[in-house]
C-alpha positions as CSV (number, residue, x, y, z in Angstrom):
1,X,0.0,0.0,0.0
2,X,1.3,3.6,-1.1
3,X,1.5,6.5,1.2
4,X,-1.4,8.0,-0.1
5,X,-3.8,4.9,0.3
6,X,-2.0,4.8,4.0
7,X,-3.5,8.1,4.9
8,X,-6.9,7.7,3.6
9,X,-7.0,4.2,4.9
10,X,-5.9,5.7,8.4
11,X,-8.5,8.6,8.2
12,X,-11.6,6.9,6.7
13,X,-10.8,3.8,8.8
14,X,-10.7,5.9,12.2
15,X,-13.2,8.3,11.2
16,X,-11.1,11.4,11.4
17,X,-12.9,13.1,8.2
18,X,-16.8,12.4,7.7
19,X,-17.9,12.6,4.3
20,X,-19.4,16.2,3.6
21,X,-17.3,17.7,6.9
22,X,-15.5,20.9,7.0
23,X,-11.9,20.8,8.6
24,X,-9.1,23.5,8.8
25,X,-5.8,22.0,8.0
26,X,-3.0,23.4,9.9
27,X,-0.1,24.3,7.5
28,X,3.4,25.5,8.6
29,X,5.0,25.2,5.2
30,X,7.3,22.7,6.2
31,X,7.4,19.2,4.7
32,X,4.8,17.3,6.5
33,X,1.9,19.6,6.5
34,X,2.3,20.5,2.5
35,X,2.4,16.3,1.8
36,X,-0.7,16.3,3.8
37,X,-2.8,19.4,2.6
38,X,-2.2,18.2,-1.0
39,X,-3.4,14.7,-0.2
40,X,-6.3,15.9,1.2
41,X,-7.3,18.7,-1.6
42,X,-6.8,16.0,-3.4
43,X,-9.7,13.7,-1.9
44,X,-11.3,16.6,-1.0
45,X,-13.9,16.9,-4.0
46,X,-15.1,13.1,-3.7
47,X,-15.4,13.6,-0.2
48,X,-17.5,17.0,0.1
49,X,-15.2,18.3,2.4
50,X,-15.3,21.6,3.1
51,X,-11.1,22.4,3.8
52,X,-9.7,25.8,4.7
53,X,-5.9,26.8,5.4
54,X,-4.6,28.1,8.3
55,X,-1.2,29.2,9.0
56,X,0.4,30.7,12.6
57,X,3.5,32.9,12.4
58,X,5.5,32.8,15.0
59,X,8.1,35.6,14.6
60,X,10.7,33.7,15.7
61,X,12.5,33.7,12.4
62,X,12.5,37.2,11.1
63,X,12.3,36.9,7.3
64,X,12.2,32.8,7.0
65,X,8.8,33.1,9.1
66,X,7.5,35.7,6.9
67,X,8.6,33.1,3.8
68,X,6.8,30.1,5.1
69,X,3.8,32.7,5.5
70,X,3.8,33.4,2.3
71,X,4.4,29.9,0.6
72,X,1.5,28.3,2.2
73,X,-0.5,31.3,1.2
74,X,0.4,31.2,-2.3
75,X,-0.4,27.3,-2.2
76,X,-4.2,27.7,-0.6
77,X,-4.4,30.6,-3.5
78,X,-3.5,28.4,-6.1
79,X,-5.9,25.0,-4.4
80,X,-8.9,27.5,-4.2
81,X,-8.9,27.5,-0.3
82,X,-9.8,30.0,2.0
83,X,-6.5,31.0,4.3
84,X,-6.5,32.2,7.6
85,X,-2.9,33.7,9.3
86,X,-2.4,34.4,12.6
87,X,0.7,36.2,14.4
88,X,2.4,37.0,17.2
89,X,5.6,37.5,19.0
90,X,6.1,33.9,20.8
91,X,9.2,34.9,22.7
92,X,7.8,38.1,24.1
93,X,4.7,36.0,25.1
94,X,7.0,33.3,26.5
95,X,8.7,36.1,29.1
96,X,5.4,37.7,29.6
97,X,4.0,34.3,31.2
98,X,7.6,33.1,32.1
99,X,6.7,29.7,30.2
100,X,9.3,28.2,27.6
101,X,9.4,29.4,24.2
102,X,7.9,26.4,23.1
103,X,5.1,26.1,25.7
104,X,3.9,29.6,24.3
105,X,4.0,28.7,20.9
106,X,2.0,25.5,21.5
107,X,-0.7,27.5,23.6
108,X,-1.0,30.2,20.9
109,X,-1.2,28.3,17.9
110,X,-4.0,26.3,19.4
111,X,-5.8,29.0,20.5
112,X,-5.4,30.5,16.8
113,X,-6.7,27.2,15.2
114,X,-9.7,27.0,17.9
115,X,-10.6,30.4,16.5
116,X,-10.0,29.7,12.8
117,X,-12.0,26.1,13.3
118,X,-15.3,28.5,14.9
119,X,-14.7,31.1,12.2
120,X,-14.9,28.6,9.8
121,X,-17.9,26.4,11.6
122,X,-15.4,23.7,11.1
123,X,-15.2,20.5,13.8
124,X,-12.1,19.6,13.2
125,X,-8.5,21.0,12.5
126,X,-6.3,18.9,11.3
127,X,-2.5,18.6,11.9
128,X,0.5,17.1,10.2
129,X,2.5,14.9,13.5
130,X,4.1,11.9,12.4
131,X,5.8,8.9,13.8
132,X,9.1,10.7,14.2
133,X,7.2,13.5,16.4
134,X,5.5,11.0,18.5
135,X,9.5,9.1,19.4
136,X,10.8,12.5,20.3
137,X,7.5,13.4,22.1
138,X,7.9,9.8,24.0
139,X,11.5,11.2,25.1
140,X,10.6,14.6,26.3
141,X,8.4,13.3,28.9
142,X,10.2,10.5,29.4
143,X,13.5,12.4,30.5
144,X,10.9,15.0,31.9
145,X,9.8,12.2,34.4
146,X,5.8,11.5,33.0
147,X,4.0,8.7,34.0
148,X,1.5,6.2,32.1
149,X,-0.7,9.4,30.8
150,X,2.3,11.8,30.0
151,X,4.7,8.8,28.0
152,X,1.3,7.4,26.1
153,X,2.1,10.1,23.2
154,X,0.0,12.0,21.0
155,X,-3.7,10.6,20.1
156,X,-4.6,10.1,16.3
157,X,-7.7,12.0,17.4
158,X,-8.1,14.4,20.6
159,X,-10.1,17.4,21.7
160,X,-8.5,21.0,21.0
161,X,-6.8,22.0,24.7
162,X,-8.0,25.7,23.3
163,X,-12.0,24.1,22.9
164,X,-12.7,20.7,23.5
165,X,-15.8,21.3,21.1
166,X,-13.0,20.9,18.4
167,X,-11.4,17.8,17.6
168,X,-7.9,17.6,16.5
169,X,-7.2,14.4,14.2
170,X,-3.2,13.3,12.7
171,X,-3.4,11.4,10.3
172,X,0.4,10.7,9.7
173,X,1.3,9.6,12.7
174,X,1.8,6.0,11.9
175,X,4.2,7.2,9.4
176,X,7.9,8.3,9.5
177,X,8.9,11.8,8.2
178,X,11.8,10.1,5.6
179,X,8.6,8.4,4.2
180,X,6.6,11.7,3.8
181,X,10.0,13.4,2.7
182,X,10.5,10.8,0.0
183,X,6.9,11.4,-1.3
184,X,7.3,15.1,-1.4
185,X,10.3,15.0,-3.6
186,X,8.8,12.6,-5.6
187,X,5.6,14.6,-6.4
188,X,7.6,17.9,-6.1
189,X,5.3,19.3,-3.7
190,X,7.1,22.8,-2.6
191,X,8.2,23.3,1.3
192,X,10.3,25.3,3.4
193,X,12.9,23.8,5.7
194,X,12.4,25.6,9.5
195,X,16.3,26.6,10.4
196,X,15.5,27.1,13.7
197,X,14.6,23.0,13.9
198,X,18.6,23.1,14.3
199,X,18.9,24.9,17.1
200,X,19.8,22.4,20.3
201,X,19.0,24.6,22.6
202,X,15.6,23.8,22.2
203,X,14.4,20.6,24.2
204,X,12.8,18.7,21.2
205,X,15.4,19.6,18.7
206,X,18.4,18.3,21.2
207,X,16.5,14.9,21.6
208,X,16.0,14.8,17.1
209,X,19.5,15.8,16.1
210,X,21.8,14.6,19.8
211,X,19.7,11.6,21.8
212,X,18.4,9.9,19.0
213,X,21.7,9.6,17.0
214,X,22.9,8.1,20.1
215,X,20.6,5.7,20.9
216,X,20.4,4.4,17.0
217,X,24.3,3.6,18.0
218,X,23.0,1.3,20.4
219,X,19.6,0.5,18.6
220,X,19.5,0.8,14.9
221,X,15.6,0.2,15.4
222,X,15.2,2.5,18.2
223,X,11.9,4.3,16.4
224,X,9.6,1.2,16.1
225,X,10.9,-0.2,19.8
226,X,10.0,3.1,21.0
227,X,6.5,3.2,19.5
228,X,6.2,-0.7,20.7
229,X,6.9,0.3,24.1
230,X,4.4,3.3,23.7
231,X,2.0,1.1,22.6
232,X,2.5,-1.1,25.4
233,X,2.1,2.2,28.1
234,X,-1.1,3.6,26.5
235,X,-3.2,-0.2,26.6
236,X,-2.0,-0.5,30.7
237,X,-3.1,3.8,31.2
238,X,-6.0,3.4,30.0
239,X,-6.8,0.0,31.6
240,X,-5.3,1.9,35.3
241,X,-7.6,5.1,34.6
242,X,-10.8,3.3,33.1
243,X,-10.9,1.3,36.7
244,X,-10.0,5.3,37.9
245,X,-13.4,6.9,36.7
246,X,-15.4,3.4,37.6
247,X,-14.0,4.1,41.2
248,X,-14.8,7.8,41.3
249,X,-18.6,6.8,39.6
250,X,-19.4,4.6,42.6
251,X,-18.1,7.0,45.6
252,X,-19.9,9.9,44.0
253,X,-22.8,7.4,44.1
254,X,-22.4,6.8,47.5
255,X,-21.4,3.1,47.3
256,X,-18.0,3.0,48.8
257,X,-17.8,5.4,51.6
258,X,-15.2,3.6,53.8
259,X,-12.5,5.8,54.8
260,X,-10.1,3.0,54.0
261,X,-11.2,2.6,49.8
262,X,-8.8,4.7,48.4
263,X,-5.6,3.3,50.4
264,X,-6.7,-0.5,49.3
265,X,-6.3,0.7,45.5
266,X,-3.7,0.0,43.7
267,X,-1.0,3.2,43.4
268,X,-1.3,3.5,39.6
269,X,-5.2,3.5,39.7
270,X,-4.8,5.9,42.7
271,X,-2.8,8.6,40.8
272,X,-5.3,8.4,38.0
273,X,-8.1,8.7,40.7
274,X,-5.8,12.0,41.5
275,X,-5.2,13.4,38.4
276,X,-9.0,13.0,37.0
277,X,-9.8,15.0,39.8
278,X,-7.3,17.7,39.4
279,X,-8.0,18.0,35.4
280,X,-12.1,18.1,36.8
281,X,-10.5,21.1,39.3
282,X,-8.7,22.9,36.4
283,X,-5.7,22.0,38.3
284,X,-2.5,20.4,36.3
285,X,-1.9,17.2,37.3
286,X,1.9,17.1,37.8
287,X,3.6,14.3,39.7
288,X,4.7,16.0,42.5
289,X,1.5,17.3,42.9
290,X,-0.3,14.0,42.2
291,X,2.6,12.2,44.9
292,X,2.1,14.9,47.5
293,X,-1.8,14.3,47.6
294,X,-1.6,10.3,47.5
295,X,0.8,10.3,50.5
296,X,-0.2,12.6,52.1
297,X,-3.9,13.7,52.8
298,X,-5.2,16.3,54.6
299,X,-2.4,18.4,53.6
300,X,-2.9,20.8,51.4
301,X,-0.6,22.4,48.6
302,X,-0.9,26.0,46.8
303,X,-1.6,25.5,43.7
304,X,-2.1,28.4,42.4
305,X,-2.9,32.2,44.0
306,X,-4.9,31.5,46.6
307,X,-5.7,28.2,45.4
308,X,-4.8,25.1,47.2
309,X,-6.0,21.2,47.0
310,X,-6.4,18.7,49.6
311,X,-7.3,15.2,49.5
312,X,-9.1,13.8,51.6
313,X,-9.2,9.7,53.5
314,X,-11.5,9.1,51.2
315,X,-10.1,9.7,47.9
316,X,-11.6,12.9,47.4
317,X,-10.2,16.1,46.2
318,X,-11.2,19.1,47.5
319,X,-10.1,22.6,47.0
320,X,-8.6,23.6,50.3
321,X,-7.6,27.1,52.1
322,X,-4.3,28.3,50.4
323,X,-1.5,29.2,53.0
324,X,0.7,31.9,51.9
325,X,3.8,30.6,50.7
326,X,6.9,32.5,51.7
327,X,10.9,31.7,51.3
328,X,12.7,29.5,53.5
329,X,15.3,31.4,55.2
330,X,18.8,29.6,56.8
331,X,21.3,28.5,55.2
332,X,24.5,25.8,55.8
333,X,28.1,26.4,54.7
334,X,30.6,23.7,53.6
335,X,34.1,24.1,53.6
336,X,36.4,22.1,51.2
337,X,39.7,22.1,49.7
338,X,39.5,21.5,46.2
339,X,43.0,20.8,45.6
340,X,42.9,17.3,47.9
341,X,41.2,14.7,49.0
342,X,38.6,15.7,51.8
343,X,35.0,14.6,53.1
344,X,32.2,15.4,55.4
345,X,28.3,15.1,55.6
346,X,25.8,18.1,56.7
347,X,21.8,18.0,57.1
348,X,20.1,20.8,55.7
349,X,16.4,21.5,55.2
350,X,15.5,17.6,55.6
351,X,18.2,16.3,53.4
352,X,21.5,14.5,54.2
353,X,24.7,15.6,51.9
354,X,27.2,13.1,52.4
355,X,30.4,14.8,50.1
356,X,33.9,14.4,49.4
357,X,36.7,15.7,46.9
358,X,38.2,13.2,45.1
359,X,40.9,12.8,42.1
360,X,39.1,12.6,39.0
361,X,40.1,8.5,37.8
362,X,41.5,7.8,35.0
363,X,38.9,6.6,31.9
364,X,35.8,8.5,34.4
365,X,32.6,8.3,33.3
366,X,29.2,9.7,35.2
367,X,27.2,7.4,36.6
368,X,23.8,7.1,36.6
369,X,23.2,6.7,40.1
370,X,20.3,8.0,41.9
371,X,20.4,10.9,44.4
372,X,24.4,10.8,43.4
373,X,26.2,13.7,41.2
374,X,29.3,14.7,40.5
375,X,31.0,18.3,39.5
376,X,34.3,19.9,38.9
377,X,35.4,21.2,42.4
378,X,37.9,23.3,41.4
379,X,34.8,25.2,39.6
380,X,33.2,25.1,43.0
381,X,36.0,26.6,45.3
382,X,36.5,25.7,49.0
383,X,33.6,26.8,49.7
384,X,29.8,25.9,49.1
385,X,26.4,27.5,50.4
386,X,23.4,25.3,50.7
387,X,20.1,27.0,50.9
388,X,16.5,27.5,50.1
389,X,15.1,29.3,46.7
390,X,15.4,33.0,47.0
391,X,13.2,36.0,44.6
392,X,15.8,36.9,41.5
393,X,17.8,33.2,41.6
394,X,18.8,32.4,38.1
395,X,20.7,29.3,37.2
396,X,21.9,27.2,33.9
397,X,20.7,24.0,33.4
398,X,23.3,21.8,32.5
399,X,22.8,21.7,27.9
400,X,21.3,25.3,27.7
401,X,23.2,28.4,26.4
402,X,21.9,31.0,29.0
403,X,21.0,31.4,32.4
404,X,17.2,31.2,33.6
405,X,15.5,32.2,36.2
406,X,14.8,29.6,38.8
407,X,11.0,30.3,39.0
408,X,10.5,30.0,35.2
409,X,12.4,26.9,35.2
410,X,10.0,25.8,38.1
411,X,7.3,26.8,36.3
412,X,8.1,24.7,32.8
413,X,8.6,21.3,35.1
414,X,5.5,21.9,36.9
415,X,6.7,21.9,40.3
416,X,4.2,22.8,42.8
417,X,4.3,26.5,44.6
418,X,5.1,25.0,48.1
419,X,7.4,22.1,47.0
420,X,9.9,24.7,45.2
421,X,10.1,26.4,48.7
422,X,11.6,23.2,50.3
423,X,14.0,22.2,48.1
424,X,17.7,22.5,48.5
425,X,20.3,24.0,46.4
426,X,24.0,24.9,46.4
427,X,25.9,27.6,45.2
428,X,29.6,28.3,44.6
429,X,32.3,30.6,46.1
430,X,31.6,32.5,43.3
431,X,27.8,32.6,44.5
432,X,26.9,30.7,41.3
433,X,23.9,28.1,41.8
434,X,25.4,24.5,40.8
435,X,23.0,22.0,41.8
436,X,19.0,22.3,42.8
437,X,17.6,19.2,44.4
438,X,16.0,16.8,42.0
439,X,16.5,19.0,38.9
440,X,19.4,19.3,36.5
441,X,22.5,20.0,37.4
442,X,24.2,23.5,36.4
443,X,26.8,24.2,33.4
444,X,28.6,26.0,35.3
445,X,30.7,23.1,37.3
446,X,30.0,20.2,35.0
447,X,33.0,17.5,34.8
448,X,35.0,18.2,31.5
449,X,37.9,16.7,30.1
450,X,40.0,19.6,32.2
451,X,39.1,18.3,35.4
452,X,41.2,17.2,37.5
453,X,39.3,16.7,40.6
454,X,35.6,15.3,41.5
455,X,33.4,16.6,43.9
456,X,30.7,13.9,44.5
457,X,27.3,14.6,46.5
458,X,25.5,11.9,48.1
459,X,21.8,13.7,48.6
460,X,19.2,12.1,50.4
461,X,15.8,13.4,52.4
462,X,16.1,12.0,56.0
């Protein structure tokens, strides 16, 4: 079977397109959407679908965004179709909010199709993901720490997070983008390459052209046995949350009010009782967050001004008084000498830093231990601070090209309000943050080549 017959196959099959419906098709220029909106002008006549264009321009490319604006709407001119273009200045947006770049960029454009898809009385936008976006997609969250629901990837069809009256359907998501690129040199349908899908520095772009090279070292067939295992997670989630929202019908019908029901559940259908309930709250169900409530009930966390959650014995979720969260003060000095070998161990705001300086071995290589890391403690001097999160703290996460501030950073890994006030972190001599407790560890004292000795932390809550 062709390409083409694949696609139709996959949307006629999975009733992603209705005969006689009217869809906008989301069009960046780039390969996959131009492949896609031609295959589906194409069918579009013997269908009676009603198709429209629509096109978001970032701004985050100067004149190449203003190019891709233009090809795709020189190519709806030329198919007949209707084109709508939205803009705006994503990075200015992405400070406004303090979100990532690419968080703002995702919640604009959907809130420009949403509007395109009403303007249009369309039901249904359509967008271009394919295979390879759903591997990288499965290694975001996974190095991002998601569970069942997070790691499940992309749905061929799903509601619009902008309106959930509009459904959002990919149809090329079962195939890989050298297939799509082949076709579109074959056919000679026009696109535009995006330069700034080169740029590392953004999270997906370091897992497409650094991770995934690696891994094929290892794993020639590292796409289809990451879509296996994806597979795999998304039957067991939705088995864990379908025996989820049976257990939350019968306690809001009254039939299991023992105190004890929720603790007798199993922990994955317990998170998923959790996280239905924060989604029902318009709260976002983060692990810490979801962790926090299943261990812990009766205590409530901030999630938001004024906002706080609570959960109580019985499985419920409840929104709860918020406390006002203010910074931890104290803070606990360690002296070292760099130049020699030395050791010690310190508690600090509930956690236990055994430490030592050490030569660097010869061959070294980091480990992937838990609760373990190492850095270069020359970089660090003879002397580090442990403290709390202060207002203004910036630090660079180990991989990115500038410093960020530590509540944007806390904001992009959904940490919750109150947990980012307990965690630990340590600064250099030089008053430069180097390590925050579960996160990434800074640039600034990573292990190169040049170092010559190690210092290795050993972190653990007591």
């Amino acid at each position: 079977m062709n390409l083409p017959e694949l696609i139709k196959k996959q949307i006629t099959s999975q009733g992603m397109l209705r005969r006689g419906e009217r869809a906008v098709v989301a069009v960046s220029g780039g390969v996959d959407s131009m492949v896609l909106l031609h295959l589906l002008h194409s069918w579009a006549t013997g269908m009676g679908w009603g198709l429209s264009v629509a096109h978001f321009n970032h701004q985050l490319r100067g004149r190449s965004s203003d190019a891709d604006e233009r090809l795709v709407r020189a190519t709806a001119d030329r198919l007949g179709l209707a084109c709508d273009v939205g803009r705006a200045d994503v990075r200015q947006c992405a400070r406004r909010r303090k979100v990532s770049v690419e968080m703002a960029a995702r919640d604009l454009r959907h809130a420009f199709l949403a509007r395109c898809a009403s303007k249009r009385k369309a039901a249904v936008v359509v967008l271009a993901q394919h295979a390879d976006d759903q591997v990288e997609h499965f290694l975001m969250r996974l190095m991002r720490g998601a569970g069942g629901a997070g790691l499940r990837g992309m749905a061929g069809q799903s509601f619009s997070p902008a309106d959930r009256g509009i459904r959002l359907v990919r149809p090329l998501l079962a195939l890989p983008k050298a297939e799509v690129l082949a076709f579109a040199r074959l056919q000679r349908i026009g696109f535009r390459q995006d330069a700034s899908n080169e740029a590392v520095e953004f999270d997906r772009n370091w897992v497409r052209h650094k991770l995934l090279p690696l891994l094929r070292c290892r794993q020639p067939a590292i796409e289809r046995t990451v879509l296996r295992s994806l597979g795999i997670v998304e039957a067991e989630t939705d088995y864990a949350r379908r025996s989820a929202l049976e257990w939350l019908a019968e306690i809001r019908r009254g039939r299991r009010v023992r105190p004890t029901a929720f603790e007798q559940l199993h922990p994955a259908v317990q998170r998923h009782v959790i996280q239905e309930q924060l989604i029902e709250l318009g709260c976002e169900p983060g692990f810490d967050l979801v962790e926090h409530l299943r261990n812990e009930p009766g205590r409530s966390v901030t999630v938001a001004a004024r906002k706080a959650v609570a959960r109580e014995r019985s499985g419920v979720v409840r929104v709860a008084a918020a406390q006002i969260a203010k910074f931890a003060g104290g803070q606990r000095v360690i002296r070292i000498v760099p130049t020699r070998q030395t050791r010690g161990c310190v508690e600090f705001g509930g956690v236990v830093v055994n430490w030592r300086v050490l030569r660097k071995p010869a061959g070294f290589s980091m480990k992937l231990e838990r609760n373990v890391e190492y850095f270069d403690a020359e970089r660090v001097g003879a002397r580090l601070l442990l403290r709390h999160w202060r207002p203004g703290d910036r630090f660079r996460p180990i991989g990115l090209t500038a410093a960020t501030k530590l509540q944007d950073w806390f904001t992009n890994r959904k940490v919750p309000r109150t947990r980012r006030r307990e965690l630990v972190l340590a600064e250099t001599e030089r008053g430069d943050i180097f390590w925050v407790e579960g996160e990434r560890i800074a640039e600034v004292c990573k292990v190169t080549p040049k170092t010559r000795r190690l210092l290795e932390l050993r972190c653990k809550r007591s």
